[in-house]
C-alpha positions as CSV (number, residue, x, y, z in Angstrom):
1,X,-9.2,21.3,34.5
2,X,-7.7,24.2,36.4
3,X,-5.3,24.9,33.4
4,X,-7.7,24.9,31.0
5,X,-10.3,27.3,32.5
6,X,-9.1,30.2,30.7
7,X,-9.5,28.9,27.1
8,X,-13.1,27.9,28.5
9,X,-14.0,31.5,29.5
10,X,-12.7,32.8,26.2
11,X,-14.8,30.2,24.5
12,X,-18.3,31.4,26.5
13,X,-20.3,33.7,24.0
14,X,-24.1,34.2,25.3
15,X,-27.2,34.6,23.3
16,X,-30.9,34.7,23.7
17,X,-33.8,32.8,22.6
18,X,-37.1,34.4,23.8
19,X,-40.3,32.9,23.1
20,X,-43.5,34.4,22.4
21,X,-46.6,33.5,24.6
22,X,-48.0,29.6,24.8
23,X,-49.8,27.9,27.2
24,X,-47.9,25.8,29.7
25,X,-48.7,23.2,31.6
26,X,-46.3,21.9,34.9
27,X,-46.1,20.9,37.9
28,X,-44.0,23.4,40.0
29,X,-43.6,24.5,43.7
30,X,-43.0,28.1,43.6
31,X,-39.9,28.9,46.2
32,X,-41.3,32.3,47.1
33,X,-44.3,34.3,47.1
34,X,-45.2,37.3,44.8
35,X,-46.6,37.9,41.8
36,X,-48.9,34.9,42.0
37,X,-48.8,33.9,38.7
38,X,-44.8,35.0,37.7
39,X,-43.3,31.9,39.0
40,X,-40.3,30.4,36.9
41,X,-39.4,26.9,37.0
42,X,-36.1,25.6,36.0
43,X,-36.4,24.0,32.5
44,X,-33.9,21.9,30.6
45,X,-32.3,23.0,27.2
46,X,-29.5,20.3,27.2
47,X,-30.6,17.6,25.3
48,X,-28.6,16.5,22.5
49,X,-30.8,18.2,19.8
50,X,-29.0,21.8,20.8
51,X,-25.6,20.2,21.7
52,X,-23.8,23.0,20.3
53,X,-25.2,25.3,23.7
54,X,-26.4,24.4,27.2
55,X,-28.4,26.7,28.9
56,X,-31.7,27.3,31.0
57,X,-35.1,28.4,30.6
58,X,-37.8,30.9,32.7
59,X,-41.3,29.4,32.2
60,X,-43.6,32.0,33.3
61,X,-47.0,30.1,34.8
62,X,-50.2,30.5,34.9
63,X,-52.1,33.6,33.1
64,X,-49.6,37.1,32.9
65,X,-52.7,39.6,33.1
66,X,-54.5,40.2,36.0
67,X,-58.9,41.0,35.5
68,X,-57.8,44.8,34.8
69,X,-55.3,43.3,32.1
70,X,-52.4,44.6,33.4
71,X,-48.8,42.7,32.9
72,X,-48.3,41.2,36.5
73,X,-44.3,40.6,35.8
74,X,-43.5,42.8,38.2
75,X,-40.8,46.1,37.0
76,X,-37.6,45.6,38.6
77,X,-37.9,41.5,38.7
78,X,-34.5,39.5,37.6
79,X,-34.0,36.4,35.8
80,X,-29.9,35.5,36.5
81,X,-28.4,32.4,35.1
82,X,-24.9,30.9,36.6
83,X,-22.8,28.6,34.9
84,X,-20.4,27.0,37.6
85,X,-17.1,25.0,37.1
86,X,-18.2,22.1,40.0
87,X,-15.1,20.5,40.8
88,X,-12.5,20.4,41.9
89,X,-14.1,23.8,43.0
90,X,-17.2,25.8,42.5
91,X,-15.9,28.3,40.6
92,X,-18.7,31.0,38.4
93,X,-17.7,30.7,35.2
94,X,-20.3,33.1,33.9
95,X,-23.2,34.8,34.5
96,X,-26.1,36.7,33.1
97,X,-29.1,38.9,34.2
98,X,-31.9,40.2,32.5
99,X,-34.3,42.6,34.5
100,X,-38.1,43.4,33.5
101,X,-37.8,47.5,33.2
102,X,-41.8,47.6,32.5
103,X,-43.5,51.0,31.2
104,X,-45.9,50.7,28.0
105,X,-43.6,49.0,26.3
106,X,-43.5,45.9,28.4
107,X,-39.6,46.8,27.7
108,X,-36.5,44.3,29.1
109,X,-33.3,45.5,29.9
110,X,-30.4,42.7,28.9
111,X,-32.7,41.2,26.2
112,X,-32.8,44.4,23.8
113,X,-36.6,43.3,23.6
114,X,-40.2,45.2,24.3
115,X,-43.2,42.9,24.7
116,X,-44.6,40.8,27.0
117,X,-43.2,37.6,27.1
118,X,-44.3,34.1,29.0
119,X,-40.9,32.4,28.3
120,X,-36.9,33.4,28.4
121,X,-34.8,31.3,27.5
122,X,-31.1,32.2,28.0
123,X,-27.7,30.2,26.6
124,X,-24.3,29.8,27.0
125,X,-22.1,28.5,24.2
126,X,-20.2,25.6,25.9
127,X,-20.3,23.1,24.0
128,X,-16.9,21.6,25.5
129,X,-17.5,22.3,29.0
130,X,-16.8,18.9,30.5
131,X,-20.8,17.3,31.3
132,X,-19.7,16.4,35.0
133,X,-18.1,19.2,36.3
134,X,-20.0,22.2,35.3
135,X,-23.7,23.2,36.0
136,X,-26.2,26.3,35.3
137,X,-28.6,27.4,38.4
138,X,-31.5,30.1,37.9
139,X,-32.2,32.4,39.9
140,X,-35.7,34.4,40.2
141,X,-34.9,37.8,42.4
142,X,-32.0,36.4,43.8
143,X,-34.0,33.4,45.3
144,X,-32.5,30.0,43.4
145,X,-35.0,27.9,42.0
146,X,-32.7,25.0,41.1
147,X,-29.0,23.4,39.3
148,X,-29.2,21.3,36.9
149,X,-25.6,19.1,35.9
150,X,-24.6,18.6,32.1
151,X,-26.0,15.7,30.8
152,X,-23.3,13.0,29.9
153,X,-25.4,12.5,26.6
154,X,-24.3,15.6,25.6
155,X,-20.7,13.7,24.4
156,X,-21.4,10.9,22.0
157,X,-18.3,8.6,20.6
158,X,-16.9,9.6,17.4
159,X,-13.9,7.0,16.0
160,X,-11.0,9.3,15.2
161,X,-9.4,6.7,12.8
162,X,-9.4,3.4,11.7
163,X,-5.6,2.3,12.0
164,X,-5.3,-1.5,10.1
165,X,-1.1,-1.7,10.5
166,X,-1.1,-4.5,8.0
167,X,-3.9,-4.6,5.3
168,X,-2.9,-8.0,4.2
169,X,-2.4,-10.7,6.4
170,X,-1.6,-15.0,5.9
171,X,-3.6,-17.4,6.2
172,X,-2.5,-20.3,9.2
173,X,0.0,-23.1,7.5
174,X,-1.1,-25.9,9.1
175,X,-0.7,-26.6,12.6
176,X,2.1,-29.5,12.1
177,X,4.3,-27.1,9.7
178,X,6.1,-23.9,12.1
179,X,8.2,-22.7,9.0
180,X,5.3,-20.2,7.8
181,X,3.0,-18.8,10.8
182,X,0.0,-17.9,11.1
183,X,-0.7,-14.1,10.2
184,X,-1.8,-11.2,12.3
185,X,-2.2,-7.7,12.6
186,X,-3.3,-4.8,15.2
187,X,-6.9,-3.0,14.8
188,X,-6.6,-0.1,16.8
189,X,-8.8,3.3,16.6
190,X,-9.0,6.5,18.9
191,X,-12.5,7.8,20.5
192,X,-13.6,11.5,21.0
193,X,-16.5,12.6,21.8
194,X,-18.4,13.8,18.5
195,X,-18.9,17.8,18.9
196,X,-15.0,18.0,18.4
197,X,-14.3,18.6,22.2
198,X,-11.8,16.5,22.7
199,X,-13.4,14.5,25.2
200,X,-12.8,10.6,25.7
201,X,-16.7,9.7,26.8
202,X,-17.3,7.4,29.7
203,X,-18.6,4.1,29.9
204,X,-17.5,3.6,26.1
205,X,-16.9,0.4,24.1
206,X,-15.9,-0.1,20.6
207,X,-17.0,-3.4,19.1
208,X,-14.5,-4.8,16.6
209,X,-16.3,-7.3,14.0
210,X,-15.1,-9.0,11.3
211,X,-17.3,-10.2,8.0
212,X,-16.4,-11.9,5.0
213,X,-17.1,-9.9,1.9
214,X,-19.4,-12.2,0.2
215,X,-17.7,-14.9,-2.6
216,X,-14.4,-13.0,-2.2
217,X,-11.4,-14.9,-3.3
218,X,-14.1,-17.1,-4.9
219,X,-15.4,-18.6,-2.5
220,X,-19.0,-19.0,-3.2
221,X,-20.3,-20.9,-0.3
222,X,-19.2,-17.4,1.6
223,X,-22.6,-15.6,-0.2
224,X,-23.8,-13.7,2.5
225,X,-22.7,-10.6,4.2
226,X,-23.5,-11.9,7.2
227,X,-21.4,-14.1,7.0
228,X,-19.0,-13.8,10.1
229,X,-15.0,-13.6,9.8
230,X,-12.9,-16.4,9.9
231,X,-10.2,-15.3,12.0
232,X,-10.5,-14.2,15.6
233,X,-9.7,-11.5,18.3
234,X,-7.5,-11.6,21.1
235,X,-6.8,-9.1,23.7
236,X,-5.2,-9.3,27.3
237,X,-7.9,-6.8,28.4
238,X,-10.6,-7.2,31.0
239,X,-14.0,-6.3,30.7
240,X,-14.3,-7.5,27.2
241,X,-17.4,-8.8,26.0
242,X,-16.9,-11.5,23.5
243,X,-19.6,-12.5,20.8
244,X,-21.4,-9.9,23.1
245,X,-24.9,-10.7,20.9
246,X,-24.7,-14.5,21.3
247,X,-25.0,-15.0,17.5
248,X,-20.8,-16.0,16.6
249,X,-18.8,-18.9,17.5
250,X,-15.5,-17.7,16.5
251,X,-14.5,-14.8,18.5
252,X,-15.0,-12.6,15.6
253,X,-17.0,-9.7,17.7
254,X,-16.0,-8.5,20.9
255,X,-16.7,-5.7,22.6
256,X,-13.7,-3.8,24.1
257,X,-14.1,-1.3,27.0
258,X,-12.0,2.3,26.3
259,X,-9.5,2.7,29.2
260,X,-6.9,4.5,28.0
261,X,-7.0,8.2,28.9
262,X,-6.5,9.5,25.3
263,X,-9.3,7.3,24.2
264,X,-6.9,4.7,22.4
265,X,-7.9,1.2,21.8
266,X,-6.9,-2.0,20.0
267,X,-7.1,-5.6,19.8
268,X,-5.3,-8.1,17.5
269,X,-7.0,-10.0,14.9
270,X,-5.6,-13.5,14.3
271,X,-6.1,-15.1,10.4
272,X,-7.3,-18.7,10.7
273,X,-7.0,-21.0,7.7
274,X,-9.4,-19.4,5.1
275,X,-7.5,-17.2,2.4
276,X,-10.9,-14.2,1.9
277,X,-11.1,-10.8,2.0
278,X,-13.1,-9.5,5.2
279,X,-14.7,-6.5,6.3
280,X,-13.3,-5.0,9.7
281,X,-15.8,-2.6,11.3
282,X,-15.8,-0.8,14.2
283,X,-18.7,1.0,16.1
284,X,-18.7,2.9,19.3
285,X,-21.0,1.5,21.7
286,X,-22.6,2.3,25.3
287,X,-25.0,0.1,27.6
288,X,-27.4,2.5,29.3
289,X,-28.5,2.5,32.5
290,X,-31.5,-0.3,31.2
291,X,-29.3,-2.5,30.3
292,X,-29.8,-1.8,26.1
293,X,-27.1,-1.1,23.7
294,X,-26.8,2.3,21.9
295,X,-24.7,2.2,18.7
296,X,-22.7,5.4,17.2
297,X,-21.3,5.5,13.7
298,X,-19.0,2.6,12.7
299,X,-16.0,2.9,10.5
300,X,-14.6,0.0,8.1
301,X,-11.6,-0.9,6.3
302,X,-10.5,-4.0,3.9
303,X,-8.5,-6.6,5.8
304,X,-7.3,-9.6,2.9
305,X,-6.4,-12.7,4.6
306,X,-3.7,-13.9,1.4
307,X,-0.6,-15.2,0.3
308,X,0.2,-11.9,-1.7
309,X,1.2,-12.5,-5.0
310,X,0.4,-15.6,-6.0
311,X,-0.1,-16.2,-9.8
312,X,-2.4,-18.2,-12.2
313,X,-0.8,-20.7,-14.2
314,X,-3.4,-21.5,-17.1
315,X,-3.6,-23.2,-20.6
316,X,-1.2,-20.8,-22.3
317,X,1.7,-22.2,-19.9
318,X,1.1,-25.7,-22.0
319,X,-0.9,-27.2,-19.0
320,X,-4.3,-28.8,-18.8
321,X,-6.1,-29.4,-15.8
322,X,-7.5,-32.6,-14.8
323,X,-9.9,-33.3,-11.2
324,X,-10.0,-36.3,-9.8
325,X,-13.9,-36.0,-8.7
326,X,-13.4,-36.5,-4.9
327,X,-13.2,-33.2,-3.9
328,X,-15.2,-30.3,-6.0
329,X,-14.6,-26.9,-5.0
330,X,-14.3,-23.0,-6.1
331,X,-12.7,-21.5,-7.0
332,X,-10.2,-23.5,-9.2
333,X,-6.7,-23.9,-7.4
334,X,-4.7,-22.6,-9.8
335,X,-2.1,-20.5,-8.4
336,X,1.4,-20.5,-7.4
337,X,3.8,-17.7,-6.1
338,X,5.7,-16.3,-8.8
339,X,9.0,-18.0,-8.3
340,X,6.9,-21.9,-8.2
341,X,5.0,-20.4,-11.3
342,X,8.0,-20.1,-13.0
343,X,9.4,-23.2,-12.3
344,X,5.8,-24.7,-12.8
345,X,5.6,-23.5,-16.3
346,X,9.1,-24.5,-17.2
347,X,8.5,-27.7,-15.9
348,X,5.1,-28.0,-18.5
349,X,7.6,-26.1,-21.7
350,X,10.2,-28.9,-21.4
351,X,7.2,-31.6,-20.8
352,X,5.8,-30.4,-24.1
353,X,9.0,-30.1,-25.6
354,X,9.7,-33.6,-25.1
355,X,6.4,-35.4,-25.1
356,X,4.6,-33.3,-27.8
357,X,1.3,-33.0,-24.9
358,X,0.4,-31.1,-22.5
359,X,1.2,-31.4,-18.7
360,X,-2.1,-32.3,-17.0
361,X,-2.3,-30.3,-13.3
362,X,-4.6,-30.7,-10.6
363,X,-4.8,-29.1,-7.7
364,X,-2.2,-26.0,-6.6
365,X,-3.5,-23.0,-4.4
366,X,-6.4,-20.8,-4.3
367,X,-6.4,-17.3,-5.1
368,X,-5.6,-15.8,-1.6
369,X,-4.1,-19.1,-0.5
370,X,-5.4,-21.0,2.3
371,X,-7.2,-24.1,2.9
372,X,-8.8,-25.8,-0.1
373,X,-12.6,-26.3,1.2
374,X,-15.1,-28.4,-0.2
375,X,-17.8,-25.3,-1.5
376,X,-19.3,-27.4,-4.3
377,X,-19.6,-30.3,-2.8
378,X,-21.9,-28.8,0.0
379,X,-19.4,-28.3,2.6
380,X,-17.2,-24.8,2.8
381,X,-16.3,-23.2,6.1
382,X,-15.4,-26.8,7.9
383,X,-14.3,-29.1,5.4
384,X,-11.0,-29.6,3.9
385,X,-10.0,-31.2,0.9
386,X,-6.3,-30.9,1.3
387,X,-4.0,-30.8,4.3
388,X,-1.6,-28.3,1.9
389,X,-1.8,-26.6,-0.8
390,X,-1.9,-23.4,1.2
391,X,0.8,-20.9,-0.1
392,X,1.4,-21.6,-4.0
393,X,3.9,-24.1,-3.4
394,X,2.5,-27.7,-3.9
395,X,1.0,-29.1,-7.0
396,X,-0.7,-32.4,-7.7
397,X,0.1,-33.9,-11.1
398,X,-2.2,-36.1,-13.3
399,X,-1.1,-38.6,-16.7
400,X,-2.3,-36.6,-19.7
401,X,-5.5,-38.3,-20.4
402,X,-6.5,-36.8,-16.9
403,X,-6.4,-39.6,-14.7
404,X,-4.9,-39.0,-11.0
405,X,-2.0,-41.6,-10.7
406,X,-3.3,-42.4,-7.2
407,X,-2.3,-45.9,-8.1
408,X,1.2,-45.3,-9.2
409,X,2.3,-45.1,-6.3
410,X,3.9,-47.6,-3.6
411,X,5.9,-47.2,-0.1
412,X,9.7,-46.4,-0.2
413,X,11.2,-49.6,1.7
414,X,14.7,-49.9,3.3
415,X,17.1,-52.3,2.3
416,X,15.4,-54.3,5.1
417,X,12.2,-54.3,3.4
418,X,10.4,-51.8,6.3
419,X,9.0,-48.9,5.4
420,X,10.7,-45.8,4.9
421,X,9.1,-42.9,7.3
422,X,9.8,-38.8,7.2
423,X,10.6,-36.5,10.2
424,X,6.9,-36.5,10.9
425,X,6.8,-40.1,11.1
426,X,4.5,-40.5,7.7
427,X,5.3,-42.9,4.9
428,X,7.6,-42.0,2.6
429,X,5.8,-42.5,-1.1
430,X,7.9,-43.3,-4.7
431,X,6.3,-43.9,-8.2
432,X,5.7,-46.5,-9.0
433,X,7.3,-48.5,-12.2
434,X,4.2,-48.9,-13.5
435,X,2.4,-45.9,-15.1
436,X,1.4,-44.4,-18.4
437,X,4.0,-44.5,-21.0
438,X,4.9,-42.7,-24.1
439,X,7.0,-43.6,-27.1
440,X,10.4,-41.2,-27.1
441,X,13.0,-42.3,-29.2
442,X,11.5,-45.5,-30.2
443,X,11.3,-46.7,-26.7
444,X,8.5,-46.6,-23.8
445,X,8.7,-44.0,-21.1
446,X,7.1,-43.5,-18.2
447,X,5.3,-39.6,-19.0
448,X,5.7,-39.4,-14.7
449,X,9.1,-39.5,-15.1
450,X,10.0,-36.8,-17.5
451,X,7.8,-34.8,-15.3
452,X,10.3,-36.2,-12.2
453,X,13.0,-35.7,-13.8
454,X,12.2,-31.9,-14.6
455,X,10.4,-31.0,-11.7
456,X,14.0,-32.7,-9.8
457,X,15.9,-29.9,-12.0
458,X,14.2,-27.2,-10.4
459,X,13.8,-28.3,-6.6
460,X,11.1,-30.0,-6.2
461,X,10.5,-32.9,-4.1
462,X,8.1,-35.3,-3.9
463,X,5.5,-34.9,-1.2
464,X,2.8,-37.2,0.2
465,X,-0.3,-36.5,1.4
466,X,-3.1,-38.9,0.1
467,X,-1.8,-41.2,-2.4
468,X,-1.4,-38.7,-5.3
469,X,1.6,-37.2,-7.3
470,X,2.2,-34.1,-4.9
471,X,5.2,-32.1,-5.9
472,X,6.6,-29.2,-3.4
473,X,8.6,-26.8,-4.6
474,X,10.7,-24.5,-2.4
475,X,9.1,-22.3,0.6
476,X,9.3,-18.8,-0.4
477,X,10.1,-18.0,3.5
């Protein structure tokens, strides 16, 4: 404070408002006697509708003119206004007087005026003066009549920035798989007082909130903009206020106190299994003294919560898409990353080449990745339709009249006749000998293994989950 007091007296430029005459009414007990009806009360010009200046008014009271109608302002009487620097020391900053001169032109020295007045009011430009350390005090013929403090409203929040450091985050792999985790990035944002001061204000929040843009990624069960965010916030700090308005489940609103001394704050934002796009906004807030919440202006950014990349494979790549009925849902899930895509659509060339048909697909990945949810069949945020399927690598294959060759399908036993189980300890699934065939050559073959065959050329293995023909290609990670 000490170091900066000379920029703040360079910055003081005075001015005057004066008033012409109105009837007042107050409640004031005059300091000292005189002119009965020339007292001056100490009035307040801080509020936040004249932020840009702080000052003080003299409210003359009563009637000015005594029965002979002569001014009773009495010639030589002062008006002197004081602006102090209050800690760490009382030190004036500034000071003005203004002096009634009288004579038959009601003249005033230091306002450049003539004419009787029944109200001064006098400013100081300071609009950066710190609210808790500085004060004004008025002063009738040396006598104070009262200090008043800047008012603290006088600084409202202001965000600075909105600082995303990644724009596009992943969607969670499911909990049993660690080789793709789950995505997350840093919300942070800088708070200033809103007149351009400088000032970090006290007792200042910033509520981070997270909303799904409605049907994004297609997900049409996600309608409403109120719809809250499917990821959640985390932060070491204390004082935070989670779901501070009692309305969320998921930790997708917390309110998170400004401590840092340059007015810096941020919180992580953790992506859950959903692959959306989602609104991040943030709005300064304060609780008053009454215990309700005041809200500044917010700022938002885009946050998409994808696989990026991921392409649609679609008719033209000789494919047809079959469903098995169990599981209905939007959007389609239709998309691979480019290098599975590739190998997808390579897979469905030689299939035609060979077989004359089309390869008949089910399900791959949605749009942005993530979990497959049941929308159309009246479920969305909370239920799955597949444990997979998550990053554009897995595919479920169907026989080219569209049938699912859930049946095909049988354990893979030892030479012991057990089962056969996988590092996770699940069944280890083989097709079965039995399945749709078509002529090649003059002889029957099984359509499933052409596609085997091919899909064995270009990496990938066969995966179980449910009973269906589940292909994986290689991770892209």
């Amino acid at each position: 404070m000490i170091k900066l007091l000379p920029a703040l007296r360079a910055s003081l430029v005075l001015f005057v408002f004066s008033l012409p005459a109105h009837a007042a009414e107050t409640q004031f007990n005059p300091v000292q006697k005189g002119p009965a009806t020339a007292y001056v009360p100490l009035g307040d010009t801080y509020e936040r509708e004249i932020y840009d200046a702080a000052g003080a008014q003299a409210l003359f009271l009563g009637n000015l003119w005594d029965e002979d109608g002569n001014y009773l302002i009495a010639p030589g009487s002062t008006w002197t206004w004081i602006w102090r620097q209050e800690a760490p020391f009382r030190a004036q900053l500034a000071s003005v007087s203004v002096e009634y001169v009288g004579g038959e032109d009601f003249c005033w020295s230091g306002l450049n005026y003539c004419g009787p007045l029944r109200s001064i009011t006098y400013t100081i430009l300071a609009k950066c003066l710190p609210a808790e350390a500085h004060s004004v005090e008025l002063l009738y013929n040396g006598n104070s009549l009262g200090t008043q403090v800047f008012k603290p409203t006088r600084f409202e929040p202001a965000l600075q920035f909105l600082n995303i450091y990644e724009p596009s985050i992943a969607p969670t792999w499911p909990a049993k798989a660690d080789d793709y985790p789950a995505g997350s990035t840093t919300v942070g944002t800088g708070v200033r007082d809103s007149l351009g001061c400088g000032v970090v204000p006290k007792d200042v929040m910033v509520r981070f909130q997270s909303n799904v843009v409605p049907r994004s990624a297609g997900h049409e069960h996600f309608a409403s903009a109120e719809e809250i965010g499917t990821g959640e916030w985390t932060t070491p700090l204390t004082g935070v206020k989670w779901d501070p308005e009692g309305e969320h489940t998921k930790r997708t609103m917390v309110d998170v106190p400004v401590t840092h001394e340059f007015g810096r704050v941020a919180v992580s934002y953790r992506a859950k299994e959903h692959g959306v796009a989602e609104i991040i906004t943030l709005t300064p807030v304060r609780y008053k003294e009454d215990g309700t919440l005041e809200k500044f202006e917010p700022a938002s950014d885009l946050l998409n919560i994808e696989i990026p990349g991921l392409e649609r494979i679609t008719t033209a790549d000789n494919v047809v898409f079959a469903y098995g009925g169990g599981c209905p849902h939007n959007p389609p899930a239709q998309f691979f990353t480019p290098t599975s895509y590739a190998k997808m659509s390579f897979v469905a060339w030689k299939f035609f080449e060979k077989t004359g048909e089309k390869l008949s697909l089910n399900d791959a990945s949605l749009t942005y990745g993530g979990v497959i949810d049941n929308g159309d069949g009246g479920g969305g945020r909370d239920k799955k339709c597949h444990v997979s399927h998550r990053v554009g690598i897995d595919i479920n294959n169907a026989d080219s009249a569209g049938k699912l060759l859930r049946d095909k399908l049988k354990k893979q036993l030892d030479e012991n006749g057990d089962e056969v189980l996988d590092e996770n300890g699940r069944n280890v699934w083989v097709v079965d000998e039995e399945c749709p065939t078509i002529e090649l050559n003059g002889k029957p073959v099984c359509r499933i293994k052409i596609v085997q065959s091919e899909m064995d050329k270009q990496g990938a293995r066969l995966y179980q989950e449910a009973l269906s023909i589940h292909y994986r290609f290689e991770a892209p990670f």
